[in-house]
C-alpha positions in Angstrom: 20.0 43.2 -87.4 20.2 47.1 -86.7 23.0 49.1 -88.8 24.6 51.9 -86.0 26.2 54.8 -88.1 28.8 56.4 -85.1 29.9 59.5 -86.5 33.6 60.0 -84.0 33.4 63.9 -84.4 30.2 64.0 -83.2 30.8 61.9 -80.1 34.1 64.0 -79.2 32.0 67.0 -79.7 29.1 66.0 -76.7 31.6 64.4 -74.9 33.5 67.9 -74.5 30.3 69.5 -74.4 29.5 67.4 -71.2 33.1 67.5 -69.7 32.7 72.2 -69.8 31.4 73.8 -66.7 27.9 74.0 -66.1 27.6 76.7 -64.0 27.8 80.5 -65.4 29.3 81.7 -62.4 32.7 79.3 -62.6 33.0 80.7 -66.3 35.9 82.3 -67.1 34.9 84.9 -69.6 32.2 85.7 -67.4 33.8 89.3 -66.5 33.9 89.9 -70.2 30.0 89.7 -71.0 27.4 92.0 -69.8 24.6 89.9 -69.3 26.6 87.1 -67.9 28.6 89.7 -65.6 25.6 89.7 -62.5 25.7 89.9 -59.3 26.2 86.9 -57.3 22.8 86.2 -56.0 21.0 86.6 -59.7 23.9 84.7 -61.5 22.9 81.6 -58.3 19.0 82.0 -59.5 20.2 82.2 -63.0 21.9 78.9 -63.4 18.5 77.2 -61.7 16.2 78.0 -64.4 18.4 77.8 -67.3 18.7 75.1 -69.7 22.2 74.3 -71.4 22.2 72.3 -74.0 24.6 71.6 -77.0 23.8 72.5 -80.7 25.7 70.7 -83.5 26.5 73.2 -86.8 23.1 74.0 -88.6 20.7 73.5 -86.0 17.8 76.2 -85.5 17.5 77.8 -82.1 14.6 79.6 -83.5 12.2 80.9 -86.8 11.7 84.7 -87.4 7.6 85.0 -87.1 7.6 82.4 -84.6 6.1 82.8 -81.0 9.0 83.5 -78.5 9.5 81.2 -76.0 12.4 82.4 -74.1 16.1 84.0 -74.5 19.0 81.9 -75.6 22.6 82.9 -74.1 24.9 81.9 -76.3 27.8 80.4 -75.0 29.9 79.0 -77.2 29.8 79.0 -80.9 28.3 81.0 -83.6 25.1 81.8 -84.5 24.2 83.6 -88.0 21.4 85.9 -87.7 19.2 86.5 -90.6 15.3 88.0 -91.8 13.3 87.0 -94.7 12.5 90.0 -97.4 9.1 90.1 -98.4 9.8 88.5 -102.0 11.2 85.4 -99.6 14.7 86.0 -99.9 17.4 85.2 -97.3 19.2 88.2 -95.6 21.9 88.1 -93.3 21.9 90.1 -91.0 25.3 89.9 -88.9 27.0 86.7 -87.1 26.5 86.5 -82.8 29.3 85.5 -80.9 29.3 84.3 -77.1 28.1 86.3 -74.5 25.0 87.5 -76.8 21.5 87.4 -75.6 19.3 86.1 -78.3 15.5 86.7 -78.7 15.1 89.3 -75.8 13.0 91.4 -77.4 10.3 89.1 -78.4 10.5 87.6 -75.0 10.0 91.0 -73.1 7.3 91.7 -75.2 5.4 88.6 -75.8 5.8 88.8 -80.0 7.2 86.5 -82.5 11.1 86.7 -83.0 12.1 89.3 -85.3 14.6 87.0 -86.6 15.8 83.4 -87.3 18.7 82.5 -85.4 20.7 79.5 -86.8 24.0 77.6 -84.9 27.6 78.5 -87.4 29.8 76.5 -85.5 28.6 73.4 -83.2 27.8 76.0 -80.2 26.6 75.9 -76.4 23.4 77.6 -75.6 22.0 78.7 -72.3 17.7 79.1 -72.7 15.4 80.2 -70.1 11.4 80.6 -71.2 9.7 83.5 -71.2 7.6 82.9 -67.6 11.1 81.8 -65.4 12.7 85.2 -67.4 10.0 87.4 -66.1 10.0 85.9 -63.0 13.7 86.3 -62.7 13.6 90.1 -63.6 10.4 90.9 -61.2 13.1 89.3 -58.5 16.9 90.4 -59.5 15.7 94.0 -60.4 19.2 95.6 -61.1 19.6 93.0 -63.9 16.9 95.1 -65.9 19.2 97.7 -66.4 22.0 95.3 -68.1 19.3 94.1 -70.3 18.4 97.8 -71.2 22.2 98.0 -72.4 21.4 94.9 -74.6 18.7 96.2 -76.1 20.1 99.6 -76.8 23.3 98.1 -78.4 20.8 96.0 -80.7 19.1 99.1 -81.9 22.8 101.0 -82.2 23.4 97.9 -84.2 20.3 98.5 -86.5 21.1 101.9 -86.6 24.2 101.1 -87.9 23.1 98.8 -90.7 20.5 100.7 -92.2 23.0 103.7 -92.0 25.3 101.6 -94.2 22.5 100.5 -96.6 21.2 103.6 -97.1 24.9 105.3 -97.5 25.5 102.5 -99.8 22.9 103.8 -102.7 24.2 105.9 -105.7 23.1 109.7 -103.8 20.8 109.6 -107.1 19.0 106.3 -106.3 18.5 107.5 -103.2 17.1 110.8 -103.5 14.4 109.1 -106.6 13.5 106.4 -104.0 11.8 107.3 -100.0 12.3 105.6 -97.6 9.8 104.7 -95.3 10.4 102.9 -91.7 7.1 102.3 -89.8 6.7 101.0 -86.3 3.9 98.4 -85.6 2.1 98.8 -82.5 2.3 96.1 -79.8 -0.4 94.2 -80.4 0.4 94.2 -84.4 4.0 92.7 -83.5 1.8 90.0 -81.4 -0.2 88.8 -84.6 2.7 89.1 -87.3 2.6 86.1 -89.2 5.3 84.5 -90.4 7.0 84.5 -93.8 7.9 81.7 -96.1 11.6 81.5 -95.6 
């Protein structure tokens, strides 16, 4: 005889997921998101190649150091957003919300993810691989230029942070210890291995 644990919040939870539009286009906060905000024809091809899939609370969409495969658009949800120090430490690095593209930097460049990415709240996730998202950029050109936006709000973003970090210090602290940024080439971001977080 087989034991069958049925967990109702979990069952409600997929059988919402399933019962939500499938298609980006019918979405209602559509308008509000960049990426998702295309043009008709590119939001068509879009929905083809994607994959959407439901993540339960505490799932990994993906490991920083890890090969990209693809973006993930989140949805719905949460997802917290974190690096690993060199001494192995955990750091948090800010909370995504829906609408976010997550990963496009490693997928544009063929590099691990700079990040881990891991679900908050029980969250719906849109993924296309790396080949179909090239593809799909060599053929909806104009959707470059959004993606351009994303990336330069990421980097405002990490402006931002390391502003705050480095405003944070005692002015003493800050002036006794240098601070030294330095930007691997491409084909070092390509072999970074991953750390033991």
């Amino acid at each position: 005889m087989i034991a069958v644990t049925v967990f109702p919040l979990c069952l409600s939870y997929y059988s919402a997921m399933r019962s939500i539009q499938e298609a980006c286009f019918e979405c209602v906060l559509r308008p509000e998101r960049l990426f998702c905000n295309l043009p008709a024809e590119a939001m068509k091809d879009f929905d083809a190649l994607k994959s959407l899939l439901p993540y339960p609370s505490g799932r990994t969409l993906f490991r920083e150091g890890t090969r990209a495969r693809g973006i993930f658009v989140l949805c719905e949800g949460k997802v917290k957003l974190s690096v690993c120090s060199q001494s192995g430490e955990r750091l948090t690095l800010r909370i995504a919300g829906p609408g976010e593209v997550l990963g496009l930097s490693a997928s544009l460049c063929n590099g691990p993810y700079e990040l881990t990415a891991e679900i908050v709240d029980n969250a719906r996730v849109a993924m296309i691989n790396r080949k179909d998202l090239l593809q799909f950029l060599n053929d909806h050109r104009e959707t470059c230029l959004q993606l351009a936006q994303l990336l330069s709000h990421d980097l405002h973003i990490a402006y931002d942070r390391v502003r705050a970090i480095g405003l944070g210090r005692g002015r003493r602290r800050r002036q006794s210890l240098p601070v030294e940024v330095r930007f691997p080439t491409p084909p070092a971001i390509a072999q970074k291995k991953a750390r033991p977080c």
